[in-house]
DSSP file (Angstrom, degrees, kcal/mol; ACC not computed):
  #  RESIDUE AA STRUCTURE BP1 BP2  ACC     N-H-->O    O-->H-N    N-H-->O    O-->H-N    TCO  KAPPA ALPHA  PHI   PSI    X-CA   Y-CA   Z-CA
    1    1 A X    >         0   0    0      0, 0.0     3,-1.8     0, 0.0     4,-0.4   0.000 360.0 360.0 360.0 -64.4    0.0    0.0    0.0
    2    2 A X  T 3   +     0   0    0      1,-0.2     8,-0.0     2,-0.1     0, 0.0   0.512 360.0  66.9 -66.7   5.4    2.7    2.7    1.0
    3    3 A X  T 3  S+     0   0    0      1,-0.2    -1,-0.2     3,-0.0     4,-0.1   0.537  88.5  65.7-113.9  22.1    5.2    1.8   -1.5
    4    4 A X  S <  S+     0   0    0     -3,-1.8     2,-0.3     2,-0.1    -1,-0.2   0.534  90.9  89.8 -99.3  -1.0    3.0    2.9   -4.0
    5    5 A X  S    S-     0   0    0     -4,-0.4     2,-0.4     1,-0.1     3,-0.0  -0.541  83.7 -98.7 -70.9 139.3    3.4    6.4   -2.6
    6    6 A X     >  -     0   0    0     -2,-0.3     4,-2.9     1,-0.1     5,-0.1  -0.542  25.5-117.7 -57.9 130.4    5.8    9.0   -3.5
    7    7 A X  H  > S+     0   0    0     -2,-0.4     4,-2.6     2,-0.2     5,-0.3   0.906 113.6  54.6 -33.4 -70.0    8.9    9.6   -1.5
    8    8 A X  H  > S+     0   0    0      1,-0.2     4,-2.7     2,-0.2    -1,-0.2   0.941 109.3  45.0 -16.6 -84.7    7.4   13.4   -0.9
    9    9 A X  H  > S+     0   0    0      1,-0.2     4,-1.6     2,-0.2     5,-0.5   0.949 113.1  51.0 -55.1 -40.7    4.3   12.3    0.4
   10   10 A X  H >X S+     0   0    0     -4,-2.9     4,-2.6     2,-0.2     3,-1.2   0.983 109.5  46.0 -47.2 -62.7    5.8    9.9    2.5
   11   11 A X  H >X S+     0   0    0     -4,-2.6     4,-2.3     1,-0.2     3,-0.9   0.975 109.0  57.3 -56.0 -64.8    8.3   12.0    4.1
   12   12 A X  H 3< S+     0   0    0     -4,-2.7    -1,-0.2    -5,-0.3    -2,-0.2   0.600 109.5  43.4 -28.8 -31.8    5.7   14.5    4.6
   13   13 A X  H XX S+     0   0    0     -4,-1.6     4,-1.2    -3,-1.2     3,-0.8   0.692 115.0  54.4 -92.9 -36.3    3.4   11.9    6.7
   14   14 A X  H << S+     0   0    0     -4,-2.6    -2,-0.2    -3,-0.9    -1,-0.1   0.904 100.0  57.3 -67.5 -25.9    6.7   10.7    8.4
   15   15 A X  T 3< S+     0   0    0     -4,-2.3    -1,-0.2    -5,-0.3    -2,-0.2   0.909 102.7  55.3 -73.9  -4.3    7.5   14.2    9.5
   16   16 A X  T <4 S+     0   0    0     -3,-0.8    -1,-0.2    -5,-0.3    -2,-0.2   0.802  93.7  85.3 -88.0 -27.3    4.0   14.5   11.5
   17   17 A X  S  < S-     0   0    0     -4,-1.2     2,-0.2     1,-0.1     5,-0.0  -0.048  85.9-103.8 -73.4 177.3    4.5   11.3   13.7
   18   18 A X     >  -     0   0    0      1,-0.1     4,-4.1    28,-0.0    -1,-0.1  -0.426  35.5-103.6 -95.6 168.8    6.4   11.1   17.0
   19   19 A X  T  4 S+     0   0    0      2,-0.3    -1,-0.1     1,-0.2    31,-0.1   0.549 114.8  70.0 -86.1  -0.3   10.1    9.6   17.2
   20   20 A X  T >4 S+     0   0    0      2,-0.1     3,-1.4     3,-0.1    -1,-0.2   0.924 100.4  43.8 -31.6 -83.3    8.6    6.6   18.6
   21   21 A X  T 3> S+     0   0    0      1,-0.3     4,-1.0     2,-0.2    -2,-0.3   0.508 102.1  59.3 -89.5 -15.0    7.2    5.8   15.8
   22   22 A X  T 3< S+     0   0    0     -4,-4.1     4,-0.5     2,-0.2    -1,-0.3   0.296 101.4  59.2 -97.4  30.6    9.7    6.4   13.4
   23   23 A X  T <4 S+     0   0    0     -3,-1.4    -2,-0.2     2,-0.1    -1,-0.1   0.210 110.9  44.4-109.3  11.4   11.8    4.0   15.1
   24   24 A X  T >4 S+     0   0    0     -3,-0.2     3,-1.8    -4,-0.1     4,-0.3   0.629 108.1  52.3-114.6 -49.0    9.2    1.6   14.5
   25   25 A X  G >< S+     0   0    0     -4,-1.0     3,-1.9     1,-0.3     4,-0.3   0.839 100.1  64.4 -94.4 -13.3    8.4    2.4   11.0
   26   26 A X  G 3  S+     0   0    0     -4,-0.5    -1,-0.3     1,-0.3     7,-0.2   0.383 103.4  57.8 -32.4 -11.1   12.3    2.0   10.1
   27   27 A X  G <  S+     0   0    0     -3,-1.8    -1,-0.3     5,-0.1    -2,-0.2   0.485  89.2  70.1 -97.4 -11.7   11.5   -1.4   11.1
   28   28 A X  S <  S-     0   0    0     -3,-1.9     2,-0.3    -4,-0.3    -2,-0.2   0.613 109.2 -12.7-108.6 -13.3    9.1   -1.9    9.0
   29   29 A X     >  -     0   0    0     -4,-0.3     4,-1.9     1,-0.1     5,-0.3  -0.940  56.1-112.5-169.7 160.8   10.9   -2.1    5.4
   30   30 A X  H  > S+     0   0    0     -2,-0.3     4,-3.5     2,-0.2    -1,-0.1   0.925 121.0  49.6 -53.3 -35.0   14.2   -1.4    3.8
   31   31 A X  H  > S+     0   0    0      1,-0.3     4,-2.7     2,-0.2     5,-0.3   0.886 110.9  51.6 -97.9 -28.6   12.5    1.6    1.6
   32   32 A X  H  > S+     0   0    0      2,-0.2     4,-1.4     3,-0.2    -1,-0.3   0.894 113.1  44.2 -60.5 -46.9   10.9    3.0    5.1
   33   33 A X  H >X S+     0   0    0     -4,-1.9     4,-1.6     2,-0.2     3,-1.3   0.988 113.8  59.4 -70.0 -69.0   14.7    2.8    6.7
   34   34 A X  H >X S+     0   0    0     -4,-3.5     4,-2.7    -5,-0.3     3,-1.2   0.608 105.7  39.1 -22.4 -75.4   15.7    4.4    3.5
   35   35 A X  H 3< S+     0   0    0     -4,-2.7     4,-0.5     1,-0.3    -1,-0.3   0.720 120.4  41.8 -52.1 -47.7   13.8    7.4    3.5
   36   36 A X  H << S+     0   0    0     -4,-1.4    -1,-0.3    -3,-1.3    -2,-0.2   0.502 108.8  61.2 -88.7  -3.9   14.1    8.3    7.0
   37   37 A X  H << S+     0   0    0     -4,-1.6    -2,-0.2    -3,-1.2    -1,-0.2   0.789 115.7  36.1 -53.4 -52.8   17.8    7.3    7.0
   38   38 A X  S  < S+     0   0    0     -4,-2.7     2,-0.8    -5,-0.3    -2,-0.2   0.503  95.8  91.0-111.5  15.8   18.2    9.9    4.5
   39   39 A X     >  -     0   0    0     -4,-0.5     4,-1.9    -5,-0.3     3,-0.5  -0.741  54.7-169.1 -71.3 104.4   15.6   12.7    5.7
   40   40 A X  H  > S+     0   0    0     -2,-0.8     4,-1.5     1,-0.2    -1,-0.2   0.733  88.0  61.6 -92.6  13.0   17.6   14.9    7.9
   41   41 A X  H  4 S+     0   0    0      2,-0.2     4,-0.4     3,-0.1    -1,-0.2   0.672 105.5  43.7-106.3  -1.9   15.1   16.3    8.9
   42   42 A X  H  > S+     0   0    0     -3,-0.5     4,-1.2     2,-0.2     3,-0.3   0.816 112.3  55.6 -26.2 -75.1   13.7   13.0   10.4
   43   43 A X  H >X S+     0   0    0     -4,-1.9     3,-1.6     1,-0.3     4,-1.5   0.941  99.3  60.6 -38.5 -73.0   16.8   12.3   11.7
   44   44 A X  H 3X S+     0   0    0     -4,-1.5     4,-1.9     1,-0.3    -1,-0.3   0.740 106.1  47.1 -16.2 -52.5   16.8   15.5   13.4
   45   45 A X  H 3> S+     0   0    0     -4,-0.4     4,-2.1    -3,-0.3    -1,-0.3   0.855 107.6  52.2 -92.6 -15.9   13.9   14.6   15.3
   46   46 A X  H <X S+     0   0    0     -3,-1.6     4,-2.8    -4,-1.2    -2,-0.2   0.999 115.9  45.6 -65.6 -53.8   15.0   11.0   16.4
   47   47 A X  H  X S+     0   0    0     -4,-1.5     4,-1.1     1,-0.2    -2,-0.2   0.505 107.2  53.4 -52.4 -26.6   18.1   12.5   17.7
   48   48 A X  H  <>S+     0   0    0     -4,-1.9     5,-0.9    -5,-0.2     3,-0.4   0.984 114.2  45.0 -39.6 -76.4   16.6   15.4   19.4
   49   49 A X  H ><5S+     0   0    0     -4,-2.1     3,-2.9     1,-0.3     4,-0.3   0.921 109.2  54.0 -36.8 -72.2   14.3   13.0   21.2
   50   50 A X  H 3<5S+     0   0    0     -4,-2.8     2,-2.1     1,-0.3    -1,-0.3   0.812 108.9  50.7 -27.8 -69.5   17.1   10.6   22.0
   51   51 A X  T 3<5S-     0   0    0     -4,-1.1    -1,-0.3    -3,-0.4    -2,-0.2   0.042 116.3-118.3 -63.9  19.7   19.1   13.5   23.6
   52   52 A X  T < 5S+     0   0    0     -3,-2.9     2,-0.3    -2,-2.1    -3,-0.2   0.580  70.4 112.3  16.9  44.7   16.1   14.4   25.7
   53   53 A X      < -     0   0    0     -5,-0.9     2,-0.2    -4,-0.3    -1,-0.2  -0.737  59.6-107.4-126.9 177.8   15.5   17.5   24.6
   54   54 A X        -     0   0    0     -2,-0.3     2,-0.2    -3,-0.1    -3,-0.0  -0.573  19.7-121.5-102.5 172.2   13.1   19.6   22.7
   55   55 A X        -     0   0    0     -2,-0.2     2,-0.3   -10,-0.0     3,-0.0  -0.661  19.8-144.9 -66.4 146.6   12.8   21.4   19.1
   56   56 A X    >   -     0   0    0     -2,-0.2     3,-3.3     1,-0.1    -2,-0.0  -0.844  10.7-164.5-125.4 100.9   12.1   25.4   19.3
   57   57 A X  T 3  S+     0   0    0     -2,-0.3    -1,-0.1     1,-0.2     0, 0.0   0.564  78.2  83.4 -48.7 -20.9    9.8   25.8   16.2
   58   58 A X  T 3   +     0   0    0      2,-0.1     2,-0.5    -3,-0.0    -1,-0.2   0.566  69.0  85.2  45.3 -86.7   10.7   29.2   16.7
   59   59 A X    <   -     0   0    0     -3,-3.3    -3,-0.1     1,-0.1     2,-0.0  -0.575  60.0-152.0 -98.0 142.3   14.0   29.4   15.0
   60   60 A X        +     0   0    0     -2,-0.5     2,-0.3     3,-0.0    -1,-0.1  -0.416  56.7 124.1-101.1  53.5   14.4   30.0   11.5
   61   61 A X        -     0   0    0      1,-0.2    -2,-0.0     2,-0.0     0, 0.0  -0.906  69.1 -87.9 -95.3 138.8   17.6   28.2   11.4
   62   62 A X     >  -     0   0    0     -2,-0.3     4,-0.8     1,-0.1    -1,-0.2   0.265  19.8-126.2 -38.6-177.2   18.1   25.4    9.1
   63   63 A X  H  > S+     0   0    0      2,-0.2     4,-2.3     3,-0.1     5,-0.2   0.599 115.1  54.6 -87.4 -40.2   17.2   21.8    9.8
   64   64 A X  H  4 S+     0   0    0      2,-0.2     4,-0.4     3,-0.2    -2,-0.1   0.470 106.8  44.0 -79.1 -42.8   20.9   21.3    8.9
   65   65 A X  H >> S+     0   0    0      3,-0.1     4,-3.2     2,-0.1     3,-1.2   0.848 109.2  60.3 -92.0 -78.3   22.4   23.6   11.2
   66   66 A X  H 3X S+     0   0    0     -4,-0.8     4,-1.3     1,-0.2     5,-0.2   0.760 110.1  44.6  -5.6 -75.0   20.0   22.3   14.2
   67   67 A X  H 3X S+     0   0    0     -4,-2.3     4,-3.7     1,-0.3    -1,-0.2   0.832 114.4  43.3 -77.4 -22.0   21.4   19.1   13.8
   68   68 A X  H <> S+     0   0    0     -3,-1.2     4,-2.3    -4,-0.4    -1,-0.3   0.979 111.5  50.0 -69.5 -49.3   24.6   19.8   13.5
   69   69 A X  H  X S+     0   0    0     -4,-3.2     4,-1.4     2,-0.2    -2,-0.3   0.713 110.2  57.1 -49.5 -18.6   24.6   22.2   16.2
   70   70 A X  H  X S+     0   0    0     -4,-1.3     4,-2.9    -5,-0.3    -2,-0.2   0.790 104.4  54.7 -78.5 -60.6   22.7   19.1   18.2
   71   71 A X  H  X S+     0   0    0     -4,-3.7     4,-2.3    -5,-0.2     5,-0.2   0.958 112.2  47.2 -75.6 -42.3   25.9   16.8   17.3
   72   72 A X  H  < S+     0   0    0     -4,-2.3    -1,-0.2     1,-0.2    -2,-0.2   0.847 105.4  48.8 -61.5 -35.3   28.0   19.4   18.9
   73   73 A X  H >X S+     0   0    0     -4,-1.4     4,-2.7     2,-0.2     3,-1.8   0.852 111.3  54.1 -45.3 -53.1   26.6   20.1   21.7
   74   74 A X  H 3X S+     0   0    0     -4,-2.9     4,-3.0     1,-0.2     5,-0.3   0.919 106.8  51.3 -53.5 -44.2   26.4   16.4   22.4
   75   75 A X  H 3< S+     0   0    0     -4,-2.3    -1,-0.2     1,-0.2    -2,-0.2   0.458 107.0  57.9 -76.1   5.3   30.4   15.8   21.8
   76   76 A X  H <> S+     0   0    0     -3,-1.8     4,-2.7    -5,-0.2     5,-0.3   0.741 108.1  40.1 -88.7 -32.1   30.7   18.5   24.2
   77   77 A X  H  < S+     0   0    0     -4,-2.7    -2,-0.2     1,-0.2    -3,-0.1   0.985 117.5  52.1 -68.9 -45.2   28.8   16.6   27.0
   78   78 A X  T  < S+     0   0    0     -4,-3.0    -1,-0.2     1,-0.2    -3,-0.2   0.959 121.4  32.7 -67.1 -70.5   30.6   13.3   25.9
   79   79 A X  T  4 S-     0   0    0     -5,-0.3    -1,-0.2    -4,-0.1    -2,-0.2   0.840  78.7-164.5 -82.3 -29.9   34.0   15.0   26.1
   80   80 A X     <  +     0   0    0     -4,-2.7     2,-0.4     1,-0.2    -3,-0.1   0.843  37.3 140.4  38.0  52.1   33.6   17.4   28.9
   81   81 A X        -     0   0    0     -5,-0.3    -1,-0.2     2,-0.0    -2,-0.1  -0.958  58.5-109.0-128.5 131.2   36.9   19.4   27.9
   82   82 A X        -     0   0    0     -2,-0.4     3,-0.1     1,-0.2    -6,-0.0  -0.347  18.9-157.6 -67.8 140.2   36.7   22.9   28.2
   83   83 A X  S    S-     0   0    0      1,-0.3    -1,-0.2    -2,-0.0     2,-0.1   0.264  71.9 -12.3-108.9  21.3   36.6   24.7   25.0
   84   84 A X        -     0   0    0      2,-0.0    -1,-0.3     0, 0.0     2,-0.2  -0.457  55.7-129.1 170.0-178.5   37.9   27.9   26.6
   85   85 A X        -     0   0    0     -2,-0.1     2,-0.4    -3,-0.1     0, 0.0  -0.575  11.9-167.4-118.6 158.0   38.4   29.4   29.2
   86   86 A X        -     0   0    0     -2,-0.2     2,-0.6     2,-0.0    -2,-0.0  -0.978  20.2-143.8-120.6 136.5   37.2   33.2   30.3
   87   87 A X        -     0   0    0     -2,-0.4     2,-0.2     0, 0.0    -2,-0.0  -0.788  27.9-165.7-105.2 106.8   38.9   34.6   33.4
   88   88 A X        -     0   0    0     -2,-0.6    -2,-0.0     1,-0.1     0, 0.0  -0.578  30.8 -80.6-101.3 161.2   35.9   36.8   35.5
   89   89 A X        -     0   0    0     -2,-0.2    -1,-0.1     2,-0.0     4,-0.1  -0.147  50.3-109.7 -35.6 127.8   36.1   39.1   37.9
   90   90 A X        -     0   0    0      1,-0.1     3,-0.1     2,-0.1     0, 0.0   0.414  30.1-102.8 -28.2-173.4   36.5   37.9   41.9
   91   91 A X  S    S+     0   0    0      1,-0.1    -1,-0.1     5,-0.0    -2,-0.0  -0.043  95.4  93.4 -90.2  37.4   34.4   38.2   44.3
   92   92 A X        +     0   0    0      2,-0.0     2,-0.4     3,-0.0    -1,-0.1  -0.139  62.2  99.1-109.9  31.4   35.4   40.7   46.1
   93   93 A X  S    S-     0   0    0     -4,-0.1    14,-0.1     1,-0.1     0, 0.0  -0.857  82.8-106.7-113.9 179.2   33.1   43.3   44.2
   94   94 A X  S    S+     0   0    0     12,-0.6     2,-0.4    -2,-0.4    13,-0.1   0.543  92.8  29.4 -74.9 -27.6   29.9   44.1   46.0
   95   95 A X        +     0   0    0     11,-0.3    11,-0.6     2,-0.0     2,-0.5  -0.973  65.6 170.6-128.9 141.1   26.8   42.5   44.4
   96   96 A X        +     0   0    0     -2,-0.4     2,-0.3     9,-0.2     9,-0.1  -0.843   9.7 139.8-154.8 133.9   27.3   39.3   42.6
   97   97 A X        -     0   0    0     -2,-0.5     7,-2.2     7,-0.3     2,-0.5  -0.998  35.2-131.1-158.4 158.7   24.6   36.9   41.2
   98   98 A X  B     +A  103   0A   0     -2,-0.3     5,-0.2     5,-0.3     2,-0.1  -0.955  31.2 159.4-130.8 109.8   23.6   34.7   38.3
   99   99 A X        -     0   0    0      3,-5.4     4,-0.0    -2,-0.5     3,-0.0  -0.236  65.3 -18.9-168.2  93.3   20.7   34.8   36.7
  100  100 A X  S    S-     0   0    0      1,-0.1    -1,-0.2    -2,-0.1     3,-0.1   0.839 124.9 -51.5 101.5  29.8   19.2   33.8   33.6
  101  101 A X  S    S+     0   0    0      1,-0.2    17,-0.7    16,-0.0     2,-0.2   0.043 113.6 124.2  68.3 -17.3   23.2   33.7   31.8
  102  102 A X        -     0   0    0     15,-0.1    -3,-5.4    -2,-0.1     2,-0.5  -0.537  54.7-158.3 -92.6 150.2   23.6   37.1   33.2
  103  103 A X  B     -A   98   0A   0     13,-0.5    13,-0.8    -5,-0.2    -5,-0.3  -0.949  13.2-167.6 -97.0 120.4   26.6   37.9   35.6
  104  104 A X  E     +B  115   0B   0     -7,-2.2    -7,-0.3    -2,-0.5     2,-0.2  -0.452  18.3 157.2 -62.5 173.4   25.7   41.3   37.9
  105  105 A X  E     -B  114   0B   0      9,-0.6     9,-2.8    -2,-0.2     2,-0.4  -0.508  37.6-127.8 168.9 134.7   28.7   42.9   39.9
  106  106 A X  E     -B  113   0B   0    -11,-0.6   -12,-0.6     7,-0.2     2,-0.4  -0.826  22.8-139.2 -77.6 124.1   29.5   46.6   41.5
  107  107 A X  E   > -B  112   0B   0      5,-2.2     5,-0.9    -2,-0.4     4,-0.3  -0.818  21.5-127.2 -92.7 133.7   32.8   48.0   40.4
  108  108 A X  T   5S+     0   0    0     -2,-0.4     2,-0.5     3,-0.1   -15,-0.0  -0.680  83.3  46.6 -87.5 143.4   34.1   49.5   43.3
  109  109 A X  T   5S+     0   0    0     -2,-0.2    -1,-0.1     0, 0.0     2,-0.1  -0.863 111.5  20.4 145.7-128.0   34.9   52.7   42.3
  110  110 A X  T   5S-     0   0    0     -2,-0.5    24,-0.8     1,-0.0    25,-0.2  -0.174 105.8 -99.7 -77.6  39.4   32.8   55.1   40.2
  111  111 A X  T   5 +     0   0    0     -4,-0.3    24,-1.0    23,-0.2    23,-0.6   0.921  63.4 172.7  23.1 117.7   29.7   53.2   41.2
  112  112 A X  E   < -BC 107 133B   0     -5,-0.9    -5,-2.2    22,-0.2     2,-0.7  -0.945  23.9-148.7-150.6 101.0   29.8   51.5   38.0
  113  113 A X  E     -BC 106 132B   0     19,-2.3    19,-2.3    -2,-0.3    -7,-0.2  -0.849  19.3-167.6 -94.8 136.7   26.9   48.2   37.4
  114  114 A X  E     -BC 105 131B   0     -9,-2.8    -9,-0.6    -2,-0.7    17,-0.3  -0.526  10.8-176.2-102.3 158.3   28.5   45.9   35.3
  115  115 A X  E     -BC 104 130B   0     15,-1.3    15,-3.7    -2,-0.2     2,-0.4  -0.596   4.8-176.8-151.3 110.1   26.3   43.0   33.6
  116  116 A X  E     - C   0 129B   0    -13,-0.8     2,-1.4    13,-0.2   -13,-0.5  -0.866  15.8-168.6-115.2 140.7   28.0   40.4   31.4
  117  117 A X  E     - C   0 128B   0     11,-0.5    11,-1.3    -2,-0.4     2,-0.3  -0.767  26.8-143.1-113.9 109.7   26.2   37.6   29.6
  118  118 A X        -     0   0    0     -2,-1.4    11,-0.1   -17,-0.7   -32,-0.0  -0.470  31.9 -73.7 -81.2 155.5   29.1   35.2   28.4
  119  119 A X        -     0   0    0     -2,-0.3     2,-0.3     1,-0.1     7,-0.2   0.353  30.0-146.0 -12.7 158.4   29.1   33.4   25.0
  120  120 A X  B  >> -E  125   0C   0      5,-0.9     4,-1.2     1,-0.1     5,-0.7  -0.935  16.9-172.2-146.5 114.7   26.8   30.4   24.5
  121  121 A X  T  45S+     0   0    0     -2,-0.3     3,-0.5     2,-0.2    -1,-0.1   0.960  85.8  43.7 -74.9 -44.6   29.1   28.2   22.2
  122  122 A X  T  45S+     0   0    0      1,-0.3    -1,-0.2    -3,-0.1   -49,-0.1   0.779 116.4  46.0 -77.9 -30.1   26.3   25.6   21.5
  123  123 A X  T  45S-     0   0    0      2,-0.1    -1,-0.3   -50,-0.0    -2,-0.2   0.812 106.8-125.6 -86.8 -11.5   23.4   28.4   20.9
  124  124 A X  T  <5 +     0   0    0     -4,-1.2    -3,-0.2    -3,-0.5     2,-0.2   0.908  56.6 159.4  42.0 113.9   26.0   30.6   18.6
  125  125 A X  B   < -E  120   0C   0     -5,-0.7    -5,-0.9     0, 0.0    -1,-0.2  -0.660  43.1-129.7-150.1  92.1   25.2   33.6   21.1
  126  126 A X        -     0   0    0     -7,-0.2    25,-0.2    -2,-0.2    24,-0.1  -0.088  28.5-109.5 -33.9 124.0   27.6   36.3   21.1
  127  127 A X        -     0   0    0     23,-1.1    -9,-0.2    22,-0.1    23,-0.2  -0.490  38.1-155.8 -51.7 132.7   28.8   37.3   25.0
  128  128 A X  E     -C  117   0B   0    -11,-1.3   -11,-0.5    21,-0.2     2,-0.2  -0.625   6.3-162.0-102.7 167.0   27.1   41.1   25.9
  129  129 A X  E     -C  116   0B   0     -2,-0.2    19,-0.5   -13,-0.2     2,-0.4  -0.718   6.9-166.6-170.3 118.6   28.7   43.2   28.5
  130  130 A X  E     -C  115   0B   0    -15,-3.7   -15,-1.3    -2,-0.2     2,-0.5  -0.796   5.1-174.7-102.3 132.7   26.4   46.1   29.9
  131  131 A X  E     -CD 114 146B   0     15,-0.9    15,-3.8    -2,-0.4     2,-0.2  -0.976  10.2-170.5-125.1 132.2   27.8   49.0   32.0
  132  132 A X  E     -C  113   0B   0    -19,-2.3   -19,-2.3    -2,-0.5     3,-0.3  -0.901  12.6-155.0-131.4 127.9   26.0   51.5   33.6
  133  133 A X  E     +C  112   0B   0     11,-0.3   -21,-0.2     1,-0.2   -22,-0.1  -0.002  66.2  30.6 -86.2 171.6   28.1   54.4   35.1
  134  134 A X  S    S-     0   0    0    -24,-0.8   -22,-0.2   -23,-0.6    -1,-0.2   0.808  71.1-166.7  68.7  39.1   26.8   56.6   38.0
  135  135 A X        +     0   0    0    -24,-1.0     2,-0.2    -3,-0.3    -1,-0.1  -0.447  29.8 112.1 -45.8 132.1   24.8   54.5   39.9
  136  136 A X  S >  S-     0   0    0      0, 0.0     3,-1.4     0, 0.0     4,-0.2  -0.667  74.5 -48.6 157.8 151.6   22.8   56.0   42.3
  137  137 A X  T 3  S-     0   0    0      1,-0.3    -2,-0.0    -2,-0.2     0, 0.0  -0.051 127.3  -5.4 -50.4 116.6   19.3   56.9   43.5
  138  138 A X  T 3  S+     0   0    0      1,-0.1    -1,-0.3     2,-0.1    -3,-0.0   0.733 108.8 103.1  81.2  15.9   17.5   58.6   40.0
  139  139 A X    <   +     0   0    0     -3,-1.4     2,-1.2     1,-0.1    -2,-0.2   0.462  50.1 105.0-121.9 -12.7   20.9   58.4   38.2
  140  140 A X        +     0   0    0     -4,-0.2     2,-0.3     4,-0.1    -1,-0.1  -0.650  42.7 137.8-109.7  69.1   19.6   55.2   36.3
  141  141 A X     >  -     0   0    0     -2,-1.2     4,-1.4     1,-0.1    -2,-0.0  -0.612  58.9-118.2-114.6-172.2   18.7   56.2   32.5
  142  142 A X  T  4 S+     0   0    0     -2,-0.3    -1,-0.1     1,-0.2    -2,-0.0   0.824 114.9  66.0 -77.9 -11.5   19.3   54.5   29.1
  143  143 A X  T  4 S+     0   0    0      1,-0.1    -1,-0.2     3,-0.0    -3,-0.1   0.908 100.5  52.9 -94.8 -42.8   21.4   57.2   27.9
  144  144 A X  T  4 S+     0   0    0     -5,-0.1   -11,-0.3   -11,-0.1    -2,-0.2   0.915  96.9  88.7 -49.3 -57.7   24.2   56.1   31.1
  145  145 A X     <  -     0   0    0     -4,-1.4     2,-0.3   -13,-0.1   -13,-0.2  -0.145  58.8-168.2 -79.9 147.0   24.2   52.3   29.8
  146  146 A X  B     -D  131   0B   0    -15,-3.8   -15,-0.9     2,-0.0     2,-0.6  -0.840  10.2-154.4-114.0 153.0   26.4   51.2   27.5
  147  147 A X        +     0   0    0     -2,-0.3     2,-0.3   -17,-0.2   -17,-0.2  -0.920  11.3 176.9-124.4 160.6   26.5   47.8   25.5
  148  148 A X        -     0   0    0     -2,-0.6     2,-1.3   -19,-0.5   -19,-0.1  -0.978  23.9-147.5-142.6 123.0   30.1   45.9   23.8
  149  149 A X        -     0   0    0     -2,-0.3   -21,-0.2   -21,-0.1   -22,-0.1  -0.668  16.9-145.5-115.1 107.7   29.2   42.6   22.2
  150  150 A X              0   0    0     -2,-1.3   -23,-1.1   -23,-0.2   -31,-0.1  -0.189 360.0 360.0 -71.0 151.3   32.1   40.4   22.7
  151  151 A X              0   0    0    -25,-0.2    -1,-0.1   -32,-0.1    -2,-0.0   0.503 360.0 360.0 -68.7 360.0   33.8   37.2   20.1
């Protein structure tokens, strides 16, 4: 019955099921492995799953990029060697917290709030780093902050 379908339509019907169940239907004929062997975007979704995680339908990044970005991330967890290093400030400045990728800290000094959000290798996400000078009751506009988006 299905192998009188086109590869199109097929893949289209494959891409609506759960990864369950195309690990079942790869079981179910050579032309069935075929197709979803060479779908990547198929692939993509067994391998998400496997890796517990989710798709964000969201981003307009390729199916192609996903999964590759997906295989890196994973051979980072699998190798668990840092792939550099950043060296941050002590703790010896006055506020410090984490929250949400962002670093706070008070620069002792010219009352200066620093905020840096480092790199995210695996999301491609450039590191920010927000200063706002002058700190102080009413002292707090957008024209005082500054932004630098670091490599």
């Amino acid at each position: 019955m299905f192998d009188s379908l086109p590869i199109e339509l097929l893949t289209a019907l494959l891409d609506g099921i759960g990864f369950r169940s195309l690990l079942n239907c790869r079981q179910i004929s050579h032309r069935f492995k075929a197709i979803i062997d060479a779908t990547p975007r198929l692939q993509y979704t067994i391998e998400l799953a496997v890796a517990g995680m989710v798709d964000n339908p969201k981003r307009s990044m390729a199916i192609e990029e996903r999964r590759r970005r997906l295989i890196v991330y994973q051979e980072y967890w699998a190798n668990t060697t840092w792939k550099r290093e950043e060296i941050l400030p002590g703790f010896d400045e006055e506020i410090w917290e984490l929250n949400g990728d962002v670093m706070m800290f008070m620069v002792r000094g010219p009352d200066t709030l620093s905020l840096r959000q480092p790199p995210g290798i695996s999301r491609g996400a450039q590191g920010s780093i927000w200063t706002i000078e002058d700190v102080g009751p009413g002292l707090l506009t957008s024209q005082s902050m500054h932004r630098k988006t670091c490599l």
